[in-house]
C-alpha positions as CSV (number, residue, x, y, z in Angstrom):
1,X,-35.4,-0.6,-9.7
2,X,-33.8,-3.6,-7.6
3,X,-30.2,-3.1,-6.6
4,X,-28.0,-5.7,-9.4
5,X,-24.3,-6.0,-8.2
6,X,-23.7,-4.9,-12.1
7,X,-26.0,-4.2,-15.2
8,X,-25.5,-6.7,-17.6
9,X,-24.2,-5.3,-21.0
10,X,-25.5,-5.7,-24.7
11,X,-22.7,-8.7,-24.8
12,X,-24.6,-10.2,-21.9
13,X,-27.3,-11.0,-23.5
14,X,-27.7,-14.6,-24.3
15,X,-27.9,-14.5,-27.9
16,X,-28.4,-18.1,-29.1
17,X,-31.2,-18.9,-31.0
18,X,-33.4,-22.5,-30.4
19,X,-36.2,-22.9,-32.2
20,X,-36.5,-19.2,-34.2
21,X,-36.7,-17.9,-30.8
22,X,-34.7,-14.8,-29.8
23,X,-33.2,-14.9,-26.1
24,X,-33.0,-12.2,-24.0
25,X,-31.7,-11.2,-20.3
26,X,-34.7,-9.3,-18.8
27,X,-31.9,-6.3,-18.7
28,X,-30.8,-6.4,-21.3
29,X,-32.3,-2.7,-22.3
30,X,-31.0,-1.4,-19.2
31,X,-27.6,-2.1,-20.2
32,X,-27.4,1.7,-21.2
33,X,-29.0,2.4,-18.2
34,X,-25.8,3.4,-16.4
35,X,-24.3,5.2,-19.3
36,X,-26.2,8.1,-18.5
37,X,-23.8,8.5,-15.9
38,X,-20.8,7.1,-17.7
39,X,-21.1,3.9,-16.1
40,X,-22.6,1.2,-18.7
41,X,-21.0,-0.6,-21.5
42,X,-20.9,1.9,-23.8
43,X,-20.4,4.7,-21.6
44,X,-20.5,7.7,-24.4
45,X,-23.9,6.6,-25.6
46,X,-25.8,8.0,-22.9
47,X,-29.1,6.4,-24.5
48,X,-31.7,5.2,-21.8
49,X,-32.3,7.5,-18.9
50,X,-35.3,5.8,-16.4
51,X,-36.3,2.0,-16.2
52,X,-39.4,0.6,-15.8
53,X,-41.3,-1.8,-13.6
54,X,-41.0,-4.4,-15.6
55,X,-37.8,-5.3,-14.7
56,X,-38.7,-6.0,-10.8
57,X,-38.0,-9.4,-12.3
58,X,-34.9,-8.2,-13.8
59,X,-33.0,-11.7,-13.6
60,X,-35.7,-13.6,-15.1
61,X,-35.3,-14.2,-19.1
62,X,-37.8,-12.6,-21.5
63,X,-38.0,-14.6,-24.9
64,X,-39.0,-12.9,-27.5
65,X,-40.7,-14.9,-30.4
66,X,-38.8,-14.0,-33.6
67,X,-40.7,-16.0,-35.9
68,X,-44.4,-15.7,-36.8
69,X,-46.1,-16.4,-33.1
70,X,-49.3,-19.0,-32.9
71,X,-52.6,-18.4,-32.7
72,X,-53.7,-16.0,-30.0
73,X,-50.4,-14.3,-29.2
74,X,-49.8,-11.4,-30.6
75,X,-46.4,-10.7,-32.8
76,X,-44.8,-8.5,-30.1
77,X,-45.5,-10.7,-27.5
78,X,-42.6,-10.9,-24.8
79,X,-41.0,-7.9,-27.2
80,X,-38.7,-5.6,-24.6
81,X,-39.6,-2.1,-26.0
82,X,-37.8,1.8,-24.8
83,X,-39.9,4.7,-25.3
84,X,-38.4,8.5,-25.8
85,X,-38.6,10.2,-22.5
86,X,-42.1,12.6,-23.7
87,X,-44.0,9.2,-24.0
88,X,-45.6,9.0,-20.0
89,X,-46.1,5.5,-19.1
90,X,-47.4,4.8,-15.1
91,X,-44.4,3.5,-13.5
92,X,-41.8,6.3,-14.5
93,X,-41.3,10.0,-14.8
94,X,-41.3,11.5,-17.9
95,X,-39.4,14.7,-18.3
96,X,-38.8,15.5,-22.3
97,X,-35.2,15.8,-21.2
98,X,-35.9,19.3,-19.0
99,X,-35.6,19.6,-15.0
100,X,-38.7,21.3,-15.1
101,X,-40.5,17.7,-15.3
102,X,-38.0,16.0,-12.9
103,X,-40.8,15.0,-10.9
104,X,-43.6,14.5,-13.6
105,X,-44.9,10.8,-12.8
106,X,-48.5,11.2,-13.0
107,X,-49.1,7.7,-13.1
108,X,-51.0,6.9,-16.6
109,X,-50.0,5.1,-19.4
110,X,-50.1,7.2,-22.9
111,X,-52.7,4.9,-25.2
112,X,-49.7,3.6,-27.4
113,X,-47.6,2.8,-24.6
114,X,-51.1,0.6,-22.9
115,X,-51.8,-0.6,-26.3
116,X,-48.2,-2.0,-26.2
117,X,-48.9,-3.4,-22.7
118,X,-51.8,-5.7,-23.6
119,X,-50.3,-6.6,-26.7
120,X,-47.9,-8.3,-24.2
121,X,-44.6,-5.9,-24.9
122,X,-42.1,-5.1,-21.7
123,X,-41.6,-1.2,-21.6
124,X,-38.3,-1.9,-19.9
125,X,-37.2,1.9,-20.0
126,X,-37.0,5.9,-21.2
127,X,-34.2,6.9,-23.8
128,X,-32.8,10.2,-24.0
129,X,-33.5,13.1,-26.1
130,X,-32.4,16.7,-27.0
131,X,-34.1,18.3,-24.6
132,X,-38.3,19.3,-25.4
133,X,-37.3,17.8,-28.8
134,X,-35.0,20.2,-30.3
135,X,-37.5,23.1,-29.9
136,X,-35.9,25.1,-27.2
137,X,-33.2,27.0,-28.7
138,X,-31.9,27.9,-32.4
139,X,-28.8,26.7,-31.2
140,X,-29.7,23.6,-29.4
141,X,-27.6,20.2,-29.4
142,X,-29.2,17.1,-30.9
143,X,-29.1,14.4,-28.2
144,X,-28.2,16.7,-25.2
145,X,-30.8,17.1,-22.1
146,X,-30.2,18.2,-18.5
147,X,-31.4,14.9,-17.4
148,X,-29.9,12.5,-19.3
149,X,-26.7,14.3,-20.9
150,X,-25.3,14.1,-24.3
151,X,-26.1,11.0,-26.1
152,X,-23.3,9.9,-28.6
153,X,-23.2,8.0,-32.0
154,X,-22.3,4.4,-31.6
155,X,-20.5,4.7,-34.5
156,X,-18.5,7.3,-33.6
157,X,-18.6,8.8,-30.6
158,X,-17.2,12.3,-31.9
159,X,-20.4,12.9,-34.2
160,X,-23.8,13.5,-33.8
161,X,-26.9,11.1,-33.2
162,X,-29.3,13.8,-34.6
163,X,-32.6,14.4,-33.1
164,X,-34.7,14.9,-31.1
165,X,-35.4,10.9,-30.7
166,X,-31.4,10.5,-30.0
167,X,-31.2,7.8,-27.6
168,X,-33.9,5.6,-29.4
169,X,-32.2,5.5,-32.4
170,X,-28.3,5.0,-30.0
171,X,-30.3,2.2,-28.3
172,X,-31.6,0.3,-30.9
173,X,-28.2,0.5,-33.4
174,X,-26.7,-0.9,-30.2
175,X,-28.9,-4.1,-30.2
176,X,-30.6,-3.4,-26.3
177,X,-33.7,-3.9,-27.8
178,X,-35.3,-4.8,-31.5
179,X,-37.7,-1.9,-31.2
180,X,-37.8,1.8,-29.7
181,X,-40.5,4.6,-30.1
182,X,-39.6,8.2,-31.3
183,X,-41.3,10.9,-31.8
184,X,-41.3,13.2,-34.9
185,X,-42.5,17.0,-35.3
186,X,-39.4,17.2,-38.7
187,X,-37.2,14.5,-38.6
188,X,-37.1,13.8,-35.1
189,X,-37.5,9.9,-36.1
190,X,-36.0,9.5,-39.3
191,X,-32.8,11.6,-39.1
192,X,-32.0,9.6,-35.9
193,X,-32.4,6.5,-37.1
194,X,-30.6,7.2,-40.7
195,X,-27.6,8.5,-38.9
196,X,-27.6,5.5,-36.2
197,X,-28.1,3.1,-38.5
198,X,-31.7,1.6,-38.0
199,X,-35.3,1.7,-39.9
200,X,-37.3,5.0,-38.4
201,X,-41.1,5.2,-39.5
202,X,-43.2,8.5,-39.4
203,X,-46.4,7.1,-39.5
204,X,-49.5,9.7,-41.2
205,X,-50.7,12.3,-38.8
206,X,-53.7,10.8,-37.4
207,X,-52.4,6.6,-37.1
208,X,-51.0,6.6,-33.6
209,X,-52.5,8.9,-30.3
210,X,-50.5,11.8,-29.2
211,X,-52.7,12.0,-25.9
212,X,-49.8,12.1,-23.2
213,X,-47.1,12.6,-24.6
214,X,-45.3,15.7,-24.4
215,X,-46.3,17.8,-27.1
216,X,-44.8,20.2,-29.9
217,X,-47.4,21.0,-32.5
218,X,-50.9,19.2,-33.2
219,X,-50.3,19.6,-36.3
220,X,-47.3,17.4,-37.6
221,X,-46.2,15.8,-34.1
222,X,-46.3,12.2,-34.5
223,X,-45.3,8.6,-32.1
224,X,-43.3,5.9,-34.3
225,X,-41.5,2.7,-34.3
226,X,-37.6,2.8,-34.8
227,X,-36.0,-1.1,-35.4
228,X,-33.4,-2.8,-36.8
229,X,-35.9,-3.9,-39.5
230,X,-38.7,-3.1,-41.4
231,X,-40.9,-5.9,-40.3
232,X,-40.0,-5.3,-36.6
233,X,-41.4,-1.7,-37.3
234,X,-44.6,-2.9,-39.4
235,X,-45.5,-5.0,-36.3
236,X,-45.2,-2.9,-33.3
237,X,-47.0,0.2,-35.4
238,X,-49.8,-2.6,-36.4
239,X,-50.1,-2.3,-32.4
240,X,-49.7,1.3,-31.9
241,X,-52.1,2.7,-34.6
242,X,-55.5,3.0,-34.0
243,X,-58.1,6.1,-32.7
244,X,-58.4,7.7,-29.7
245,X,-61.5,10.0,-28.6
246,X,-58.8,12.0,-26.5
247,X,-56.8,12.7,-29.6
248,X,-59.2,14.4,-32.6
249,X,-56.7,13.4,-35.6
250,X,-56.9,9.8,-35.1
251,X,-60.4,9.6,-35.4
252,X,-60.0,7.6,-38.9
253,X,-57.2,5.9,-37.6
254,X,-59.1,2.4,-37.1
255,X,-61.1,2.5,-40.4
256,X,-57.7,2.9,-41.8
257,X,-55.2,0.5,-39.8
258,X,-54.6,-2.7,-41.4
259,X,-51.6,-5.6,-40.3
260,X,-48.7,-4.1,-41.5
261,X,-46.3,-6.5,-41.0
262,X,-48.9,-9.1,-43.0
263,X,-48.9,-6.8,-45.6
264,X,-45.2,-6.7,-46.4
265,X,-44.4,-8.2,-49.5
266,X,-40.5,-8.6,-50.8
267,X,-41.8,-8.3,-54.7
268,X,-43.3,-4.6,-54.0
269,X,-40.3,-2.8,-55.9
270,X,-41.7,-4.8,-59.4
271,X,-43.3,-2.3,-61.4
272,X,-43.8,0.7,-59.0
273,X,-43.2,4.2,-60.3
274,X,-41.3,5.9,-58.0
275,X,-40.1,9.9,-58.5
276,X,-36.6,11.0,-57.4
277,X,-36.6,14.1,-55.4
278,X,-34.0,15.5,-57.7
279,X,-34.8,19.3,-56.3
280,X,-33.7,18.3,-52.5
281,X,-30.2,19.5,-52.5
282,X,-27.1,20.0,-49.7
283,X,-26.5,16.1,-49.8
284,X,-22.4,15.0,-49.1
285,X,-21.1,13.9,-52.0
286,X,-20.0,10.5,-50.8
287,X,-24.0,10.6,-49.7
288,X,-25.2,11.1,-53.0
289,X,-22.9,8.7,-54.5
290,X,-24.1,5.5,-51.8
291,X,-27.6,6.8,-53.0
292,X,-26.9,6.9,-56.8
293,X,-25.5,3.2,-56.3
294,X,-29.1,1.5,-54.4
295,X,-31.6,3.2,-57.5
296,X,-29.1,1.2,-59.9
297,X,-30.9,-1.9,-56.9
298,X,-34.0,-0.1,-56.8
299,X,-34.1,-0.6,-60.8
300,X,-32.6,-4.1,-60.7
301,X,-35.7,-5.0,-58.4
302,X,-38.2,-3.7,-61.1
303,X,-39.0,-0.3,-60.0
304,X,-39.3,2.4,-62.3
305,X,-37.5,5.6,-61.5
306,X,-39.0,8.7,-62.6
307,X,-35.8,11.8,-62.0
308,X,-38.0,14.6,-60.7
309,X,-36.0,18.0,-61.1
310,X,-38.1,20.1,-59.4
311,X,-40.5,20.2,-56.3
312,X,-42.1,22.6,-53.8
313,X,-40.6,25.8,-53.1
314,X,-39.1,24.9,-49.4
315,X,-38.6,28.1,-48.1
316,X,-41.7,29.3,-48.1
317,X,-42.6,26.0,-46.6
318,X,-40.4,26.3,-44.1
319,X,-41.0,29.7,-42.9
320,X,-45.0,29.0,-43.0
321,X,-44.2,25.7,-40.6
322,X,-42.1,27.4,-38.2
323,X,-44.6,30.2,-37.8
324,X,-47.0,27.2,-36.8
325,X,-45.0,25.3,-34.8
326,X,-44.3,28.5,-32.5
327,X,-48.1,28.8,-32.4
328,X,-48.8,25.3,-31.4
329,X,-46.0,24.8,-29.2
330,X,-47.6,27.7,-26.8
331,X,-50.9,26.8,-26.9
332,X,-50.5,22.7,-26.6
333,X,-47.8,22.7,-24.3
334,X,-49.1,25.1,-22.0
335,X,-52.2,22.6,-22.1
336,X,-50.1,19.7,-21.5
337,X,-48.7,21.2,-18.3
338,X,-52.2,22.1,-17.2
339,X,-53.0,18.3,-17.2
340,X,-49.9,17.7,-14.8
341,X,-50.1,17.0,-11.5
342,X,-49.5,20.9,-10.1
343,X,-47.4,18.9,-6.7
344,X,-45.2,17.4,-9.2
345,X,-44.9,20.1,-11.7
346,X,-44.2,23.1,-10.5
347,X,-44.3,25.2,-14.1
348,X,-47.8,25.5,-15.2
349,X,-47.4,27.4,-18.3
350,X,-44.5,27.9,-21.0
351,X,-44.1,31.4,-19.4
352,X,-43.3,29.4,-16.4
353,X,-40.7,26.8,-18.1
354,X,-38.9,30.2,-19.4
355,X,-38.9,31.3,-16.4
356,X,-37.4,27.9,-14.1
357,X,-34.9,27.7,-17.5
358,X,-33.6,31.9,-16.6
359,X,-33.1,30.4,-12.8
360,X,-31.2,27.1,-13.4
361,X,-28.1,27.1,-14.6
362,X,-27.6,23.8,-15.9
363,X,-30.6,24.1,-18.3
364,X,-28.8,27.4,-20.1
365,X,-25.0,25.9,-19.9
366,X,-24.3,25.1,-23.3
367,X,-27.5,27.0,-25.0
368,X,-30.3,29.4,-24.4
369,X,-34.1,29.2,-25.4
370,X,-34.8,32.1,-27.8
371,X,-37.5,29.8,-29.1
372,X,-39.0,29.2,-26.6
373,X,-39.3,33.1,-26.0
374,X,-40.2,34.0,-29.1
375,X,-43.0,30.9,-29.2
376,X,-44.1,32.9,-26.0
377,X,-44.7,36.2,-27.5
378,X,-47.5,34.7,-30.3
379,X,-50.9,34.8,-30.0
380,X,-53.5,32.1,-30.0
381,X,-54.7,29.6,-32.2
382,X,-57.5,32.5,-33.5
383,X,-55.5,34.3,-34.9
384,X,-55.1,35.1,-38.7
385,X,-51.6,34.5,-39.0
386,X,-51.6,31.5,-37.4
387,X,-55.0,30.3,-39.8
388,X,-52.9,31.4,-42.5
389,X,-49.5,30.1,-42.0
390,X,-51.7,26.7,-41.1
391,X,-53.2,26.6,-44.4
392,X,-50.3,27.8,-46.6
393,X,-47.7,25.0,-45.0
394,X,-50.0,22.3,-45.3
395,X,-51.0,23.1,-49.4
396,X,-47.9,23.6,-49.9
397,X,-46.6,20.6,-48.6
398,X,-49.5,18.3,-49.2
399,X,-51.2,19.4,-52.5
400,X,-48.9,21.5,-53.9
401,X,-46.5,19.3,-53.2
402,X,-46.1,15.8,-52.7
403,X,-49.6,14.9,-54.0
404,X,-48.8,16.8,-57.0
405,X,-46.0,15.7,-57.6
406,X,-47.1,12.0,-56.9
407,X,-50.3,12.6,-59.0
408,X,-48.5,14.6,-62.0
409,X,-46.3,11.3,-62.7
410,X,-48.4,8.7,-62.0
411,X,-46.2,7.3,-58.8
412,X,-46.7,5.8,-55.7
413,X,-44.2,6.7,-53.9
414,X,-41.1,9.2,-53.8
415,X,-37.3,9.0,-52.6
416,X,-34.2,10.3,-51.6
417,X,-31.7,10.5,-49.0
418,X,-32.7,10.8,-45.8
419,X,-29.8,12.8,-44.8
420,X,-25.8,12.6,-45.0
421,X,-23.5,11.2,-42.4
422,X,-23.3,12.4,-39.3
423,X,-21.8,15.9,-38.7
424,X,-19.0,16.4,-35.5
425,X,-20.2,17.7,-32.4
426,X,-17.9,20.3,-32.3
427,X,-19.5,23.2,-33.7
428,X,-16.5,24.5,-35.0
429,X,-15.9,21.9,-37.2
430,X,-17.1,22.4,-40.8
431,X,-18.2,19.1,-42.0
432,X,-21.7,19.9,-41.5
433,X,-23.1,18.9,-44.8
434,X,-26.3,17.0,-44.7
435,X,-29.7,17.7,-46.2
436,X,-32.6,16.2,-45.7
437,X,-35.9,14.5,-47.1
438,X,-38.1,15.1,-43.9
439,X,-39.9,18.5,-44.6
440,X,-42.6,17.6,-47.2
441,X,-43.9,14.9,-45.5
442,X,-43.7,16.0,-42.1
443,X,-45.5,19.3,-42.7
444,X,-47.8,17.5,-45.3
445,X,-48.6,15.1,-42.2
446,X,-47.8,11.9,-44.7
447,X,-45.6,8.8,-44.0
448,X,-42.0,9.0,-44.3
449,X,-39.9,5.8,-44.3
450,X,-35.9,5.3,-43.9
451,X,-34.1,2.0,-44.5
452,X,-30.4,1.9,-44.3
453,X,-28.9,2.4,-47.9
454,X,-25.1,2.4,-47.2
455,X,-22.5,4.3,-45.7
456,X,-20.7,7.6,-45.6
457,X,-17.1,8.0,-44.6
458,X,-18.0,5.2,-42.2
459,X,-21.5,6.4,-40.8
460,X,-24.8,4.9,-42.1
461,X,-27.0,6.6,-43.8
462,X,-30.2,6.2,-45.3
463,X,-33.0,6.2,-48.1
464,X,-36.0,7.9,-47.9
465,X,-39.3,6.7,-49.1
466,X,-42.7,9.0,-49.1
467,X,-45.9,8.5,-49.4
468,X,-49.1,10.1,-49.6
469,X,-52.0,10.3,-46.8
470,X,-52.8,6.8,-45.4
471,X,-50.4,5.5,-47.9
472,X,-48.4,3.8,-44.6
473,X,-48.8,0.0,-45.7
474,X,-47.6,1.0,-49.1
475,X,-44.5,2.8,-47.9
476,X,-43.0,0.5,-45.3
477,X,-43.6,-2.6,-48.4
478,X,-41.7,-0.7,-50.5
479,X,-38.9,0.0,-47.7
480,X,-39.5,-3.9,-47.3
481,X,-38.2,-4.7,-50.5
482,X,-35.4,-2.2,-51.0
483,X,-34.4,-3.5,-47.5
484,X,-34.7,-7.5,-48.8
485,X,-32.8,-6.5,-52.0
486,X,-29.9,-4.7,-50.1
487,X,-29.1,-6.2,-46.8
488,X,-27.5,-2.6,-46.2
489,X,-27.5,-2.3,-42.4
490,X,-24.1,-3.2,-40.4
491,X,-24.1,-2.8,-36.3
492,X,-21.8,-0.7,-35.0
493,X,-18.4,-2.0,-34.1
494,X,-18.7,-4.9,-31.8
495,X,-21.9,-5.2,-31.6
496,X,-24.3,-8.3,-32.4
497,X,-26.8,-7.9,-34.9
């Protein structure tokens, strides 16, 4: 990156508006840049971690086109985008927040991140994330990595910004860009972006490629837009969605990928059946009470709310997923690495990573990696138990449950909140209550949807919206609305929406 005398904050920005056009500093992304090392605006957010070759022409201006663009340029044209640091793009390294991948720079753009490119959007950087997305220890630390540090909330500093996709959701509630992608394996996007303040959409399993981007389970892991707004997220995912032949579960993905920002429609809530999730408990009370206030909103907008008691026995979902994701986290990372360049990456296999992990002492300072152990000591993807656990999560969570439920009452989509405020960091501290609506749909592999609803002691939170299979354009017109209807989101103290 060219040597600037000083990185221009997110107040730097100009910010007037001439002709429905949004100006930006080519920068203006990299703002965060030096808060990785305490040195940026907003030092304790710790959000962006690597910046891209795009901004060799860092004083030049980018405008991005917020209205409706004209024929032949494409909605996200000019768009200055951050990607979580497991997405590889060709001009910077991409280390899932581990020293291990220090050095990973294999040069090749992941197909979302090239099908952002010639759609004309400016990857202008790489946002922190707890480390290998949350999956290295029981007791790991959303928004910590040994590359990029702890990321904090940008509403309060002294409380979590969840995780894994930490310094997407930090970056966007901050205003350094309109759009970031995070990835989700169980609420990796949406608990982020509820606690931060910002639209998170897990698209359906299959929409967007995984192929290069560092990997969890096949299964349920998933790339998706995080925004300030829904339509912000409906256009760059009508870029990002499509098939793959690298990536076997997109292989519907174009027959099914429509314009999802076109398909947006502010009357959606008018009529619509919508269950509930009555059953998910754990919720703060000053939570629950935001979320009993927006279906009184939902309602005045002409949906029909159907209460829905009881749903899927969770923990036998639960304990079926994370026999899976052990599994899968073995088998695809350990091919992941093998498609690295072995001069660059030195750890070849999982067994390796747990290894250089044992040997560096600022991987282990704050937490171990006892998953990462015991993912080590399964088998392969042969095997009965993992066939089993496979097919018992996914019933569960998909027929059992939220196509059953869905089916049984007649509705198109389901809701609740996403999660409660955020909890402290300090682990000490007991106001840790939060539930969460991510585990049907991310095991099930379906869409899952959070809009800003309100706040909680101060902290945003957010509502939930579910879908079934492919039902994508449905859910994020139904966020649409409740979003239209609400006007719920606020910025974090000074800063510009």
């Amino acid at each position: 990156m060219a040597h600037l005398s000083r990185l221009p904050g997110p107040h730097d920005r100009q910010a007037g508006r001439t002709q429905g056009r949004l100006i930006l500093a080519a920068a203006v992304a990299l703002a965060l840049a030096g808060c990785a090392t305490g040195q940026g605006a907003y030092p304790t957010a710790s959000a962006v971690v690597a910046a891209g070759r795009a901004n060799d022409s860092v004083h030049s201006v980018l405008v991005w086109t917020a209205t409706p663009p004209s024929r032949g340029v494409s909605a996200i044209s000019g768009m200055p985008i951050l990607l979580k640091d497991n997405i590889e793009t060709a001009d910077m390294p991409t280390t899932a927040g581990s020293l291990a991948l220090a050095n990973n720079a294999p040069g090749r753009d992941a197909p979302l991140v090239a099908r952002l490119r010639a759609a004309g959007a400016v990857i202008v950087g790489k946002t922190n994330l707890s480390e290998w997305a949350n999956i290295r220890s029981s007791d790991s630390i959303s928004g910590w990595s040994a590359v990029g540090g702890q990321t904090l909330n940008p509403y309060d500093p002294a409380r979590t910004p969840c995780g894994s996709s930490s310094g997407s959701g930090a970056a966007v509630a901050l205003g350094l860009t309109p759009v970031a992608i995070g990835t989700e394996t169980d609420g990796s996007i949406t608990c982020p972006a509820s606690v931060n303040g910002v639209v998170g959409f897990k698209p359906t399993v299959g929409l967007v490629s995984r192929t290069h981007i560092v990997p969890i389970s096949h299964s349920q892991d998933t790339a998706g837009p995080m925004a300030t707004t829904v339509r912000d997220a409906a256009r760059v995912l009508t870029v990002i969605a499509g098939s793959d032949p690298a990536d076997p579960a997109t292989i519907e993905a174009d027959a099914r990928k429509v314009d999802y920002a076109a398909g947006l429609d502010a009357n959606a809530l008018r009529g619509a059946r919508i269950g509930v999730m009555r059953f998910l408990k754990g919720y703060s009370p000053e939570t629950q009470a935001v979320f009993e206030q927006n279906l009184k909103a939902l309602r005045d907008a002409g949906a029909v709310l159907v209460d829905l008691p009881e749903g899927p026995d969770g923990r036998a979902i639960g304990a079926a997923e994370f026999k899976v994701l052990l599994y899968e986290l073995k088998h695809d990372l350990n091919a992941y690495l093998a498609s690295t360049d072995p001069e660059q990456v030195r750890t070849r296999t999982l067994a390796d990573v747990i290894a250089f992990n044992a040997a560096e002492p600022r991987e282990t300072v704050l937490f171990g990696q006892d998953i990462f152990e015991r993912a080590q000591a399964m088998g392969d993807l042969t095997s009965a138990d993992y066939m089993e656990a496979r097919a018992t999560s996914l019933r569960l969570a998909g027929p059992e449950g939220i196509d059953r439920l869905m089916r049984g009452n007649t509705l198109v989509a389901l809701i609740a909140p996403t999660t409660s405020r955020a909890w402290t960091n300090d682990p000490k501290d007991d106001d840790d209550m939060q539930g969460s609506a991510s585990q049907l749909a991310a095991v099930a592999g379906y869409p899952h949807l959070t809009v800003p609803m309100g706040f909680d002691r101060g902290m945003p939170v957010g509502i939930s919206f579910l879908g079934g299979k492919w039902d994508d354009a449905r859910i994020l017109s139904l966020g649409y609305a409740f979003e239209q209807v609400t006007q719920a989101r606020r910025p974090p103290p000074g800063v510009r929406r």
